[in-house]
C-alpha positions in Angstrom: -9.5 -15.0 9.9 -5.5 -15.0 10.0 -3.3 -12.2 9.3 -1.3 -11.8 6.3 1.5 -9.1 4.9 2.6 -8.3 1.8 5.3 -5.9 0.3 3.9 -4.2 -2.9 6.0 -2.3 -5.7 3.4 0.0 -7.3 4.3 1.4 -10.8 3.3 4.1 -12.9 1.9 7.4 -12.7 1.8 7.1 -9.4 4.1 9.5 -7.8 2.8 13.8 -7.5 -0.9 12.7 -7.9 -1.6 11.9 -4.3 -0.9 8.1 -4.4 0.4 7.8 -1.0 -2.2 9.9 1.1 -5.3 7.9 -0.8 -3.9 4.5 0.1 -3.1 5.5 3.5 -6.7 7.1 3.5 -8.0 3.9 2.4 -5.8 1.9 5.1 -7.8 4.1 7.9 -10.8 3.3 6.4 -10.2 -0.6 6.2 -10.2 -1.7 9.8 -7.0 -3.7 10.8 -5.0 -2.5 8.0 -1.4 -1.3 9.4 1.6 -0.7 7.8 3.5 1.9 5.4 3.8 3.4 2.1 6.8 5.9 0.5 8.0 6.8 -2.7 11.0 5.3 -4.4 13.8 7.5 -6.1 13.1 5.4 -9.3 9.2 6.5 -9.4 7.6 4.1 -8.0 5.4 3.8 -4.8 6.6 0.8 -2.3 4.2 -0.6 0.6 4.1 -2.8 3.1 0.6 -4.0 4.3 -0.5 -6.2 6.9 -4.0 -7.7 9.0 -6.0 -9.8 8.4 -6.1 -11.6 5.5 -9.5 -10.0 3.8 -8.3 -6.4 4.6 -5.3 -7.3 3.1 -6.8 -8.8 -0.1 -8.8 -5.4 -0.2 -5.5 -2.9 -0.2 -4.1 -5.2 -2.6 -7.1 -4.1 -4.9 -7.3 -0.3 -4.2 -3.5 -0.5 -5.1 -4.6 -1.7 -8.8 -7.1 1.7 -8.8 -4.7 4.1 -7.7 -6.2 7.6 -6.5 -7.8 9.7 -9.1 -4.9 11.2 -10.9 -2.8 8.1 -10.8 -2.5 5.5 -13.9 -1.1 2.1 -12.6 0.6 0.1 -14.9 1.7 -3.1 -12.2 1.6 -3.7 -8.7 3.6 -6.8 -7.7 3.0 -8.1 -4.6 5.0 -10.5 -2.1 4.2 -12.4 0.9 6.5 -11.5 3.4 6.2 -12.0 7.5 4.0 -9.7 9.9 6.0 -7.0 11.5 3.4 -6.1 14.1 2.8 -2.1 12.9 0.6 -0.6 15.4 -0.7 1.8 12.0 -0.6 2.2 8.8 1.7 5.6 8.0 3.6 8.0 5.2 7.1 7.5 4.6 9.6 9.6 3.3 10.7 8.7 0.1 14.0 6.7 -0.5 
């Protein structure tokens, strides 16, 4: 299977309810998923995402659930080109 990366904008409740340390729980638990995720001064959550393409697919759709106390209202995603992360990490917010 090829590799694939995507840039997400995550918005909504998602910022103070654990949003970032779920999905980068759920990166470590998806094999091959690398990247990062931060917080954005306007309230939403930014990532970038990369692996193979089914791992991918499957971040895509924990970022639609959010973590327990988090209410998404969108997540727009992007294609963008792989970056080579060696993991997937928490960012400080910008």
């Amino acid at each position: 299977m090829s590799d694939r990366a995507v840039h997400i904008f995550i918005s909504g409740r998602v910022q103070g309810v654990w949003y970032r340390a779920w999905l980068a729980g759920k990166a470590g638990s998806c094999m091959g998923a690398k990247g990062w995720v931060r917080n954005l001064s306007d309230g939403r959550v930014e990532a970038h995402v990369e692996g193979p393409s089914d791992v991918v697919k499957t971040m895509i759709d924990l970022c639609y659930q959010g973590s327990p106390l988090s209410r998404v209202d969108e997540v727009v995603v992007t294609n963008v080109e792989i970056q080579n992360f060696e993991k997937f990490e928490v960012r400080e917010t910008v």
